[in-house]
C-alpha positions as CSV (number, residue, x, y, z in Angstrom):
1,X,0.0,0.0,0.0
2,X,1.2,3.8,-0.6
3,X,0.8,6.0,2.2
4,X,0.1,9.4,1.1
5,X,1.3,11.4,4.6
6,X,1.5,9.6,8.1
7,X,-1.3,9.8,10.9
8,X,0.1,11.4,13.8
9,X,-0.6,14.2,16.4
10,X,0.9,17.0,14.3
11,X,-0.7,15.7,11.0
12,X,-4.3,15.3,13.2
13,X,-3.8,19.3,13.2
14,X,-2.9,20.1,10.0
15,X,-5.5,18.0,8.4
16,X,-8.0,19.7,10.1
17,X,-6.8,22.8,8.9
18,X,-7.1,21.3,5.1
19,X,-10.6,19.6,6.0
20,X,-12.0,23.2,7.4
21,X,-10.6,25.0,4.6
22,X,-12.2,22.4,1.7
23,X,-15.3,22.1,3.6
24,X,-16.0,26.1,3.1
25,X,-15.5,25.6,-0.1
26,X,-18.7,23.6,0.1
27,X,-16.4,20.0,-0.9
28,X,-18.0,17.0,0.7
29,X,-14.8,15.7,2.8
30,X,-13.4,12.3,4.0
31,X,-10.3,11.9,5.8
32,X,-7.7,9.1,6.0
33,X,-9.6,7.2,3.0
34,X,-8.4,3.9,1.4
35,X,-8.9,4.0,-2.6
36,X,-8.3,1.2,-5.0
37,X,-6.1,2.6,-8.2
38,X,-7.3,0.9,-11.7
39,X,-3.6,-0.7,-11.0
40,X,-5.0,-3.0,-8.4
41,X,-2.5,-0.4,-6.2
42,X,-4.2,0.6,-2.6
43,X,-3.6,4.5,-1.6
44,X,-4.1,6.2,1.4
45,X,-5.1,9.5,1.0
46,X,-5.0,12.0,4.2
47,X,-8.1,14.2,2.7
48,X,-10.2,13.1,-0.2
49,X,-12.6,15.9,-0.9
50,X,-15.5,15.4,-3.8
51,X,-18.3,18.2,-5.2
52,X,-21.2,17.0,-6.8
53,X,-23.6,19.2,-9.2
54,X,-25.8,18.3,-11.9
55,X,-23.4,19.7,-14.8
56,X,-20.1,19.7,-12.9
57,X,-18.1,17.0,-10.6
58,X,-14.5,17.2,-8.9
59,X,-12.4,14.7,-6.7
60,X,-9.2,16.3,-5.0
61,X,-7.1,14.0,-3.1
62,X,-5.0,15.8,-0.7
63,X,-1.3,14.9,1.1
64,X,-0.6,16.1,4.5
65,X,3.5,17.0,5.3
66,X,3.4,17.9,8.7
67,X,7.1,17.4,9.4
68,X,9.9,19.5,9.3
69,X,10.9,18.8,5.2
70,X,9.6,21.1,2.9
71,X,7.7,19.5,0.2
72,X,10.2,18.0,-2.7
73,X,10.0,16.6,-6.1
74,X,9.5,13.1,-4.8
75,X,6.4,14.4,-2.6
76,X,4.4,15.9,-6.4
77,X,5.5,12.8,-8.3
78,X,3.8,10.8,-6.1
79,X,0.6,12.4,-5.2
80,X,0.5,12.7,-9.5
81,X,0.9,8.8,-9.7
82,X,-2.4,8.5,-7.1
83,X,-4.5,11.1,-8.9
84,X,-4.0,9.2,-12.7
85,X,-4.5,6.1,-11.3
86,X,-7.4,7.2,-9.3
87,X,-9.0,9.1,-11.9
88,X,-8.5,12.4,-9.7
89,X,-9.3,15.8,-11.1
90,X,-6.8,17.4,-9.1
91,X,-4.3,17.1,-6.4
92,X,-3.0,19.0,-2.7
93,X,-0.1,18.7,-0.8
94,X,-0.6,20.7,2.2
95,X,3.0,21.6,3.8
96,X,4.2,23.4,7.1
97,X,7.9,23.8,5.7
98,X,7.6,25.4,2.4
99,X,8.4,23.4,-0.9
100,X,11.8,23.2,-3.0
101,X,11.5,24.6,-6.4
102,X,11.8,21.4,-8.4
103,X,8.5,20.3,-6.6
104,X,6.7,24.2,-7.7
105,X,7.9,23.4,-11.2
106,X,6.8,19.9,-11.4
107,X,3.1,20.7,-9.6
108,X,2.3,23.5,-12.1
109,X,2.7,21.3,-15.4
110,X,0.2,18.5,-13.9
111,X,-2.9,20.1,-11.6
112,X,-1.6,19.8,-8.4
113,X,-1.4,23.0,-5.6
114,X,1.1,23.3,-3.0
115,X,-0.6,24.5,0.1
116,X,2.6,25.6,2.7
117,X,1.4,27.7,6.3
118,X,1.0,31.1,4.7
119,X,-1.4,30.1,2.1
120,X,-3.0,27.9,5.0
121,X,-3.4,30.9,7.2
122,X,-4.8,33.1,4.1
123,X,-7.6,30.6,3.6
124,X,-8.7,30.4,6.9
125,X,-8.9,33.7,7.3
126,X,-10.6,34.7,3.7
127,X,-13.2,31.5,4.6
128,X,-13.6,33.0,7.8
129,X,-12.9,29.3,9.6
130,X,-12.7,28.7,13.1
131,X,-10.8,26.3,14.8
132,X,-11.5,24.8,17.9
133,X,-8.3,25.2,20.4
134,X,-9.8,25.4,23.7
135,X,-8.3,22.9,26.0
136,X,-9.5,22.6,29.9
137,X,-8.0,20.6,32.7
138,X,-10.2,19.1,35.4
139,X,-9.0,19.8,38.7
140,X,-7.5,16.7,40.8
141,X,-9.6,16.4,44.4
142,X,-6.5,14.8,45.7
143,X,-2.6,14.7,45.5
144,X,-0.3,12.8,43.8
145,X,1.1,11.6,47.1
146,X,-2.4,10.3,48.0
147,X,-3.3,8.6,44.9
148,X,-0.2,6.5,45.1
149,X,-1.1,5.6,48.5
150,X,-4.6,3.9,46.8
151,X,-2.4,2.1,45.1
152,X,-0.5,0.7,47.2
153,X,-3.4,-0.1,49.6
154,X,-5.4,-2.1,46.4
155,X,-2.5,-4.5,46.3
156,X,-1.9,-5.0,49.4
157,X,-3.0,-8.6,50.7
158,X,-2.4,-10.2,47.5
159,X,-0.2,-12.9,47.4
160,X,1.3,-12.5,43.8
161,X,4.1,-10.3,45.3
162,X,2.4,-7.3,43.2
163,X,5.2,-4.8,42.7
164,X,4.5,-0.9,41.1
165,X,7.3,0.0,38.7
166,X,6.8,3.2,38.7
167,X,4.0,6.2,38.5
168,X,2.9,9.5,37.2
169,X,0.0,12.1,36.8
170,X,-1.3,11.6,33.3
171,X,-3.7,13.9,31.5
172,X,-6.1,11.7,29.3
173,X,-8.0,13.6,26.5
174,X,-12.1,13.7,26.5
175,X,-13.8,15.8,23.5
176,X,-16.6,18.0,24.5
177,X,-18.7,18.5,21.8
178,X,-21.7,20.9,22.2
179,X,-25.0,19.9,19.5
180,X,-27.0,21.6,18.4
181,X,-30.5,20.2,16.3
182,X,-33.8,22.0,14.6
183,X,-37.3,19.6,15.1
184,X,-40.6,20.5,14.5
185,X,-43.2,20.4,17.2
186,X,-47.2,20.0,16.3
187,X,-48.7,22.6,18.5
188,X,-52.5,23.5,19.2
189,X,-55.7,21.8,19.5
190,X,-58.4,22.5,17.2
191,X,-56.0,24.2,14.5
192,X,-52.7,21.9,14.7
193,X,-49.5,23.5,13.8
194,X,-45.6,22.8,13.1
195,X,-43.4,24.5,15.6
196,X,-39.7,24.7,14.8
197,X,-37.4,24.4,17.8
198,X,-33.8,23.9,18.6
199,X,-32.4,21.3,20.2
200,X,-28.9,22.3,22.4
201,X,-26.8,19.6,24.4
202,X,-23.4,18.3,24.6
203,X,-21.3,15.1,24.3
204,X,-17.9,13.9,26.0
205,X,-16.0,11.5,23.9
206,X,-13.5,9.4,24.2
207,X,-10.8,9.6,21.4
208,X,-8.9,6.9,22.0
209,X,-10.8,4.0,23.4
210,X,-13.7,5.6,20.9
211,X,-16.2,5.7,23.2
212,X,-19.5,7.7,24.3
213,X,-19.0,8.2,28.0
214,X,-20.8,10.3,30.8
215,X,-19.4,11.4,33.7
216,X,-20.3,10.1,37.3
217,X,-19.5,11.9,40.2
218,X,-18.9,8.6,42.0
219,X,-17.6,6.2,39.0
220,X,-15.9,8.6,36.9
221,X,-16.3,9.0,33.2
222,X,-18.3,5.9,32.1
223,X,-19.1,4.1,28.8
224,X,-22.5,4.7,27.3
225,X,-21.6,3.4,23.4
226,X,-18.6,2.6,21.3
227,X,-18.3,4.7,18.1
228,X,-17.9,2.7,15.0
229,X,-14.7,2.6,13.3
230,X,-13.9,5.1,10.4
231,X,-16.4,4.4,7.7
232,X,-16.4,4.1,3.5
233,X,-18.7,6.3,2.0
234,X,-20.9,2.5,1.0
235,X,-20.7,1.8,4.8
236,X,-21.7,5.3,6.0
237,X,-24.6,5.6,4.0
238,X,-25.9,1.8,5.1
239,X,-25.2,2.9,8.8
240,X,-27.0,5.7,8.3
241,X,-30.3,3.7,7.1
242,X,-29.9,1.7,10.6
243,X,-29.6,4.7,13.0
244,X,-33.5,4.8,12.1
245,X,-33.8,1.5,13.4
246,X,-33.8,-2.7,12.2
247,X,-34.6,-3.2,8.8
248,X,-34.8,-6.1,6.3
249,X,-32.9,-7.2,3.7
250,X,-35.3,-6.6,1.3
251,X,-36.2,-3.4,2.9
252,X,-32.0,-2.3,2.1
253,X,-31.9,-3.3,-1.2
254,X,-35.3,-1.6,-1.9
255,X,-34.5,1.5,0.0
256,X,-30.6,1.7,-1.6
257,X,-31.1,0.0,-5.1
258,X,-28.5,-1.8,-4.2
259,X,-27.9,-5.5,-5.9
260,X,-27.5,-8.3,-3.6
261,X,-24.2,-8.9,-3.6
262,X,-23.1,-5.2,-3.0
263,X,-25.1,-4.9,0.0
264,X,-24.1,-8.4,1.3
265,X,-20.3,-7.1,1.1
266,X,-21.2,-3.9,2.6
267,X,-23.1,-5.5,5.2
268,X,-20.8,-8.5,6.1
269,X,-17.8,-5.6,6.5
270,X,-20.0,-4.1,8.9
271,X,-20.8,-6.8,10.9
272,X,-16.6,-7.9,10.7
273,X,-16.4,-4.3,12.6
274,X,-18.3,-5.1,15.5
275,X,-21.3,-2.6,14.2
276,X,-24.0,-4.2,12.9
277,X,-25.6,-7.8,13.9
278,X,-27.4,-9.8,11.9
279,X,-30.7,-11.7,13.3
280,X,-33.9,-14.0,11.8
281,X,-37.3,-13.2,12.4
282,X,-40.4,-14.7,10.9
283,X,-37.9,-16.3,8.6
284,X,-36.9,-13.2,7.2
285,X,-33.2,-11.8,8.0
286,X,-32.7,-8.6,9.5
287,X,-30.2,-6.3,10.3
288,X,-29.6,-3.6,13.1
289,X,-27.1,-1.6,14.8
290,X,-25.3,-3.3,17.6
291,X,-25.4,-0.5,19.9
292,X,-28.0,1.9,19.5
293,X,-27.7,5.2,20.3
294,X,-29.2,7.1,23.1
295,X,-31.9,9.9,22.0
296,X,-29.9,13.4,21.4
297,X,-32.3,14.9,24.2
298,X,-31.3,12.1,27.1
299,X,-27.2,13.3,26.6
300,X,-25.8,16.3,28.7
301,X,-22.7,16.6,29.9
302,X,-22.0,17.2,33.8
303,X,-22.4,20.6,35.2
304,X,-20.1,19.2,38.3
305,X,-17.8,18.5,36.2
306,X,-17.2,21.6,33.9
307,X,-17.3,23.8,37.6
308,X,-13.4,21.9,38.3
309,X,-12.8,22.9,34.7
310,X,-10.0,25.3,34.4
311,X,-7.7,26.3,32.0
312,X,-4.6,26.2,34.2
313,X,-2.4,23.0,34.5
314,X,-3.2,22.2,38.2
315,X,-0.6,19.6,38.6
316,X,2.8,18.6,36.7
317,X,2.4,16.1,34.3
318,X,2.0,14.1,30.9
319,X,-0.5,14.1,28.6
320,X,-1.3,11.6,26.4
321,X,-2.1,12.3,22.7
322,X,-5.0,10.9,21.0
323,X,-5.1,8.8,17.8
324,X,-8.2,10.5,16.7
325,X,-8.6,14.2,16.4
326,X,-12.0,16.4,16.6
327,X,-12.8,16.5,13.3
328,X,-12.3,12.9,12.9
329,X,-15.5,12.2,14.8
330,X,-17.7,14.7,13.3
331,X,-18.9,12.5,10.4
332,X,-19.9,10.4,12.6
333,X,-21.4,12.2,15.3
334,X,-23.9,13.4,12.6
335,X,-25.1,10.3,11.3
336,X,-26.0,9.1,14.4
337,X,-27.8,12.5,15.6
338,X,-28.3,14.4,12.9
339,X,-27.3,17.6,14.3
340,X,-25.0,20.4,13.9
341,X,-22.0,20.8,16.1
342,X,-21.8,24.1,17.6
343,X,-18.4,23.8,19.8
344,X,-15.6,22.0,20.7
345,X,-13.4,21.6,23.5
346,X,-10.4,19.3,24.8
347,X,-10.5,18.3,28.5
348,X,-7.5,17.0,29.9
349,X,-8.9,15.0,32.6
350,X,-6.0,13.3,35.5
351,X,-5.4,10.2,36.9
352,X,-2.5,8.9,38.9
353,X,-1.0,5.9,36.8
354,X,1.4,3.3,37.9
355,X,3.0,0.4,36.1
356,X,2.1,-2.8,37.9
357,X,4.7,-5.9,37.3
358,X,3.1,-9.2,38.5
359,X,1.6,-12.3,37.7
360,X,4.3,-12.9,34.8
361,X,2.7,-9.9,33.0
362,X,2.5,-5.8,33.3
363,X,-0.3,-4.1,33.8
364,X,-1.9,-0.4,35.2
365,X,-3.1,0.6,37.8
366,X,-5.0,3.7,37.2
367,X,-6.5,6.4,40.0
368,X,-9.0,8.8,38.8
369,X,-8.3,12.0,40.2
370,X,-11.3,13.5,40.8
371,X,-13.1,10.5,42.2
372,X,-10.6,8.9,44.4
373,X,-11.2,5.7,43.5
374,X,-9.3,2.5,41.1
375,X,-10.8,3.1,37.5
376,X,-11.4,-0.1,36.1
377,X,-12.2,1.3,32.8
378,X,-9.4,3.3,32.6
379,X,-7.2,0.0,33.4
380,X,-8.1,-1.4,30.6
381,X,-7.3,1.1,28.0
382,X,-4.2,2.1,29.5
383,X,-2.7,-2.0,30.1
384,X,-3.1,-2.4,26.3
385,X,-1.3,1.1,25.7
386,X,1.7,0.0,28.2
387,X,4.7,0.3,26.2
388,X,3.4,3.3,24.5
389,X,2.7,5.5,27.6
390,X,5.4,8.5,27.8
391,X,6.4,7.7,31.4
């Protein structure tokens, strides 16, 4: 497979920039999408952005260069290679160190722009688009020094000879995204009339284990749903159909137009990533969501919690980056609601975290912060990102 740009933390932001910026334009945008060439070659392309009109269509493909290397020959010849053998119209390297001028030359005389930070910052600011940087820390009801010692008192007893390796504040990442939805309202008696009205809440979510979650005062933040996995414009659209509910077979192929065998692959894909489940009733198969989502007016976030919100770092340490940025989730965030988000915000939310050897295997030991208690949750996650953890 060709990788057009890595994922990372630094390309998460930069990509957003280019997603922002192509989405003004009024481009319908996907990010980190895997196309097959006519080759047979797979590419992945950072942005892919399409526009549909009744006399007029356009495909972009767009590489990310977040690194420190301005753009070079190597960087064009590449991105052309994806847009002829993907039947692009045009192509975008977006850049935050300039390009050389063997790669200017080369992109003029075959459709593709060069996008470095000052042309970045122009179009954000002729587009008018907002980013969302806010970032909030929740304050810790306890020390450092205190978590440890909850630690040290949950392994006490056990005869495994548990030992801690070592430990560390870490600041794990929640999204806060606030919604916002128009629905109509019959209203009156004898003389029955629609009433439009809007719809306001807010989600936390969490980027890296990819969950809905709530928070508890008690328990912490707590799983409502997983998120499904990034999504193929075939598998969007069929997940879209189920956020209404179970449907048929027959009821997909009539409502889609779909042959059998394209909505079989579509649907089997789905069900290989844990979304959808298949089931029999009346003799007739069925398919529906494996988790459904809660109703848009049943989610708020915690007012307890966004009062220890504050936009100081309270206490010294790491903070872990996610593998998903904001705008990654939007898509789906949509589907499922079908709502407008309003607003964004990072929280960077503590825990006291320790490295637990034991049992012939390592594991975490994680203390929420602001509960004072052993997240179990939290254990999880972090246990399978042990080697990965900067501490």
């Amino acid at each position: 497979m060709i990788s057009l740009g890595e994922v990372g933390f630094e390309a998460g932001e930069l990509k957003e920039a280019v997603v922002k910026i192509l989405s003004a334009k009024g481009y319908e945008v996907k990010r980190d999408v895997k196309l097959v060439g006519r080759s047979g070659i797979e590419y992945h392309i950072d942005v892919l952005a399409e526009y549909e009109a009744p006399l007029q269509s356009l495909k972009i493909v767009v590489k990310c260069k977040p690194d420190d290397e301005p753009i070079d020959r190597n960087d064009v010849l590449e991105l052309i290679q994806a847009i002829e053998d993907l039947k692009a119209d045009k192509g975008v390297i977006a850049g935050l160190s300039g390009f050389t001028s063997d790669a200017l030359t080369l992109a003029k005389n075959h459709n593709v722009d060069l996008w470095d930070k000052r042309k970045i910052e122009r179009y954000t600011k002729e587009l008018k688009v907002r980013f969302s940087d806010r970032i909030s820390y929740a304050m810790p009801s306890i020390t450092a020094k205190v978590a440890r010692e909850i630690v040290d008192k949950s392994i006490l007893g056990i005869l495994s000879r548990l030992k801690v390796e070592g430990g560390s504040v870490l600041y794990y990442p929640y999204y806060e995204f606030g919604l916002i939805k128009k629905i109509y309202e019959m209203k009156g008696f004898l003389f029955r009339k629609a009433q439009e009205r809007m719809v306001r809440t807010s989600i936390y979510v969490d980027p890296i284990a990819r969950e809905l979650v709530r928070f508890d005062l008690k328990k912490g933040m707590m799983k409502i749903m997983k998120f499904p996995s990034s999504l193929d414009k075939e598998e969007a659209g069929i997940f879209k159909v189920l956020t209404e509910g179970e449907i048929s077979l027959d009821g997909l192929m009539d409502l889609t137009k779909y042959p059998f065998e394209r909505i079989d692959r579509i649907l089997n894909k789905l069900i290989e990533k844990g979304i959808v489940n298949r089931f029999e009733k009346k003799g007739r198969i069925f398919y529906r969501l494996k988790e459904e989502a809660p109703k848009l007016a049943h989610l708020s976030t915690s007012s307890i919690l966004t009062s220890r919100l504050t936009s100081n770092k309270p206490l010294s340490g790491e903070v872990l980056k996610a593998e998903y940025g904001q705008s990654d989730l939007d898509d789906v965030i949509k589907i499922i609601w079908k709502c407008d988000i309003s607003s964004k915000r990072t929280i960077l939310y503590p825990y006291y975290v320790c490295k637990v050897i034991g049992k012939g295997r390592r594991s975490i030991k994680a203390v929420d912060m602001v509960t004072k208690r052993i997240d179990e949750r939290m254990n999880a996650i972090l246990t399978g990102l042990y080697l990965e953890l900067p501490f």
